[in-house]
C-alpha positions, 0 to 999 in steps of 0.5 A: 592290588594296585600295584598288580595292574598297570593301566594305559590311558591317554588319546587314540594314537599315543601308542597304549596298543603298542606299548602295551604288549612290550611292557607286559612282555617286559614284566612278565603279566598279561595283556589286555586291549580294551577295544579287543574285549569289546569286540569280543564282548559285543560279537563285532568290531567296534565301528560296526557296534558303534554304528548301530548300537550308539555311543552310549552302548558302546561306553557301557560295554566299555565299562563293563570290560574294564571291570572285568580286567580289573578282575585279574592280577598281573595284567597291563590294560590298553584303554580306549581314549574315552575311559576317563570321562565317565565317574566310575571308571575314573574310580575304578582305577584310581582305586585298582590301577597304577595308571600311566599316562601316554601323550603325544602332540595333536600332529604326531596323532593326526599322523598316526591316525590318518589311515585309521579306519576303526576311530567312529568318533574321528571321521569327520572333521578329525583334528578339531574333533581330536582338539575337542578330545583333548581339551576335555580329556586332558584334564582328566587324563591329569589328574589321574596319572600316576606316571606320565610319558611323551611318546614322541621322544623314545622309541615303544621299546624305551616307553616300556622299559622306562615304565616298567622301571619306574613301576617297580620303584613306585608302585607303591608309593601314594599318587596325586591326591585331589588338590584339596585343603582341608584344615580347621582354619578353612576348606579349599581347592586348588587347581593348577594347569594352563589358562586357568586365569581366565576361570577366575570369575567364575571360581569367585562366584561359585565360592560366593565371593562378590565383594570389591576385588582388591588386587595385590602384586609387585611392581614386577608382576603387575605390568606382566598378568595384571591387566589379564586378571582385572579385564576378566574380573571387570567383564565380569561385572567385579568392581577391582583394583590393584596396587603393587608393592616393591619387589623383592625379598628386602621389602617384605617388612611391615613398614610395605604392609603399613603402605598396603593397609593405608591403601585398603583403608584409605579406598574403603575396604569392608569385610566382605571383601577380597584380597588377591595375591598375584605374585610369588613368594613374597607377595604370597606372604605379605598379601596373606598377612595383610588379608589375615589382619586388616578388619580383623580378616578378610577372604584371600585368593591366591594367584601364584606366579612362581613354580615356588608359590605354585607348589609351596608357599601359595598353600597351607595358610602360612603368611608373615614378613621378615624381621632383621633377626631372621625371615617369616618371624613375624605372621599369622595363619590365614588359609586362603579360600582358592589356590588357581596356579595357572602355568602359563605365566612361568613363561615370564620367569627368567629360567634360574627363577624357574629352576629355584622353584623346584628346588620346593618340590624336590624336597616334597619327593625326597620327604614323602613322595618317591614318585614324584621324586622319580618323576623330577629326575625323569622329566627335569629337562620337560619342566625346565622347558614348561613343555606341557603336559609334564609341567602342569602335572609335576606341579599338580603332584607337588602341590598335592604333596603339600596340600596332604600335609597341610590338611593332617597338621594346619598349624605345624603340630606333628608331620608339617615340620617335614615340609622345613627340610632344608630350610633350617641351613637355608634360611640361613644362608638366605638371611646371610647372602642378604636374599641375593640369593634365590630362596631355592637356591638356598634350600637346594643347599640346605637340603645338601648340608641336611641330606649329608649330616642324616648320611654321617649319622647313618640315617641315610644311604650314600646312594640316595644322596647322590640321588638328592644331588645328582636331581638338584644339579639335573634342574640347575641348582647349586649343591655346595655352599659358597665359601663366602658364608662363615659356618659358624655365623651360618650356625648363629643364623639358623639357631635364631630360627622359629624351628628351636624348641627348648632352645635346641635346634631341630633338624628334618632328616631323611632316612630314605626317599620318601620318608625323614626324622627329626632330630633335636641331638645333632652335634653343632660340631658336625654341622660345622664340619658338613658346611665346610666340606660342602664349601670345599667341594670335598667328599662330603659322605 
């Protein structure tokens, strides 16, 4: 069973052999070092085998020692650097194995590793070798972990105990399934991590996309990532251009949309084109709108700047514009044909503009993901500094969340309402601060108001609430509603929202981490008086 093996991964040096024993000891199981049964396996030590059997004998036996570890229950497994890059291994435990993640710097490995004497692949020239490691491997490493940990931060003794408690709460909680839409409405990957910018050409010519490049972004965007996106498409032979709208939530209407269909058509757009969306929310969603309308269609890209597109709003093929009676009234479904969200650019995001975005994917955890909720409560201070790996597998995890949601209900049918937790009293209070407020902030908000009405109900624990706050004021965001807002406007304002049905308003509401209800029956007495001890900073379970 899964969540009967915990397997170490991660480069030569990041501590699997050390940390390994303490958490074994610490839970009671056995353990195992790979290069151990290796040895025992081949009758030498590795460096000798290596030497004289190759390295290709070497990754077989390694194989065939994992299986057999695999084959026992309770056990923690120390594997070599090198297990992910061979196919079954990876499926050996992703299937087997809750798989943790230890990483550490380039110096702090060349460090450790300095005296080794039993690393064949690190003699010679070892730090452009380790580099070399690391760049092929972390990837892998990625998308394969269920829990991550820097190992430079805490002692092998808190690396274990943070293990082990993070293992009794989620072990059997689903982890990042590849980043991957599958809908009716179309198919397509996601991928998200540093410097995946400078891919795009290539993603583009696998997917067999060789029309005119039409480049949508804002006035704020463009100057900062734009010239990065049209040299690599212009090197590579993409004729491209690009045009960019207002920033900013009050112009995502349809007189901008108007602007943009009147460049596209007055520059000779054809449907064999493509429209890429390089910017966050808003540019997402009326890029989308424009590609899902303009000659009745044509193929979008999007390119997400914000840790909001990156792990929401950029995946699921929702697009539209706001209308006065409230946002996104007015929209089609498009499904974009590749998501590249490339971390680098969160580097030129103010910090509260960061912290608003993962305001998205908290709410992902508290809905259906308990571990990727653990995972923002352990590492907020990583991904509120865009420290690396933390970032881009968070946002990996989130998006995953989202892209699993999307692919079971393209059209918000079934589980896709889930994903408005939050969102029913924070458009609201979005609409009513007239988007001087951060979207994030609003639904940081929502979430509190929602996430204490499922308490008064009984849906919900105390203690899982506070979990929900303490998580949201971890990352910088607002817990009460400002007592500007009129609770009874705030209520008219959410009543207008596309989440009625039969006119009574829907609400998402959890019942514990990781799983939510819907609830049509909610008392609009109660919403008042939740909105209201909110504003007040009182007891509000």
């Amino acid at each position: 069973m899964k969540h009967d093996i915990i397997a170490l991964i991660g480069l030569s040096g990041s501590g699997k052999s050390t940390v390994g024993p303490l958490l074994a000891e610490r839970l009671g199981w056995h353990f195992v070092d790979l290069d151990q049964a290796i040895a025992q396996r081949v009758g030498s030590d590795l460096a000798t085998f290596f030497a004289s059997a190759g390295e290709e004998a070497f990754r077989a036996e390694e194989a065939a020692a994992l299986a057999d570890a695999l084959r026992r229950p309770a056990v923690v497994i120390a594997t070599g650097g090198g297990i992910v890059e061979r196919a079954d291994n990876r499926e050996r435990l992703a299937a087997q194995a809750w798989t943790v993640w230890l990483h550490a710097p380039l110096t702090t490995l060349l460090e450790r590793l300095a005296e080794a004497d039993d690393r064949p692949l690190l003699r010679d020239a070892p730090a452009e070798r380790l580099a070399a490691m690391l760049a092929r491997r972390a990837p892998l490493y990625s998308a394969l972990a269920d829990w991550i940990v820097t190992t430079t931060a805490h002692t092998p003794a808190e690396i274990a105990e943070q293990i082990a408690r993070a293992h009794h709460r989620l072990a059997a909680s689903p982890s990042a399934d590849a980043l991957r839409v599958s809908t009716p409405g179309g198919n397509y990957a996601i991928h998200a991590g540093a410097g995946l910018l400078e891919r795009l050409p290539a993603h583009l010519a696998e997917l067999g996309l060789r029309g005119r490049v039409w480049l949508v972004s804002d006035t704020v965007v463009l100057p900062l990532h734009g010239a990065r996106v049209l040299d690599g498409l212009r090197q590579a032979g993409l004729e491209a251009a690009a045009y960019a709208i207002p920033a900013g939530e009050q112009h995502k209407t349809l007189a901008t949309v108007q602007q943009v269909y009147d460049w596209l058509l007055g520059s000779g757009v054809e449907r064999g084109d493509l429209l890429l969306a390089l910017g966050g929310g808003v540019v997402g969603d009326l890029a989308g709108f424009v590609a899902a309308t303009v000659l009745r269609g044509i193929a979008l890209v999007h390119l997400p700047t914000t840790v909001l597109a990156m792990v929401d709003s950029a995946i699921g093929g929702k697009t539209g514009v706001d209308h006065a009676a409230g946002k996104n009234l007015i929209g089609a479904f498009h499904q974009p044909r590749l998501v590249l969200a490339d971390t680098t650019t969160l580097t030129t995001l103010p910090p509260a503009e960061r912290a608003a975005g993962w305001a998205e994917a908290i709410k992902h955890g508290v809905i259906g993901d308990a571990g990727l909720f653990e995972a923002l409560r352990c590492q907020a201070a990583a991904a509120l500094a865009l420290r690396e790996p933390e970032t881009g597998w968070l946002i990996a995890r989130a998006a995953a969340y989202k892209a699993r949601v999307v692919s079971d209900d393209e059209r918000e049918q079934g589980q896709r309402i889930t994903l408005n937790y939050g969102h029913t009293l924070g458009h609201a209070i979005e609409a009513e601060s007239g988007y001087r407020l951060r979207h994030g902030e609003a639904v940081a908000m929502g979430m509190m108001a929602a996430g204490t009405i499922a308490a008064r109900l009984g849906l919900w624990s105390a203690e899982e609430l506070e979990q929900q706050r303490q998580t949201l004021l971890a990352f910088g965001l607002p817990v009460h509603i400002p007592a500007v807002f009129d609770p009874e406007r705030l209520l008219a304002r959410a009543a207008s929202d596309k989440k009625m049905r039969a006119r009574r308003l829907r609400w998402v509401l959890p019942t514990r981490i990781g799983a939510t209800t819907v609830r049509d029956d909610v008392p609009p007495e109660l919403v008042l008086e939740v909105v209201r001890a909110l504003q007040h900073d009182a007891d509000v379970t």
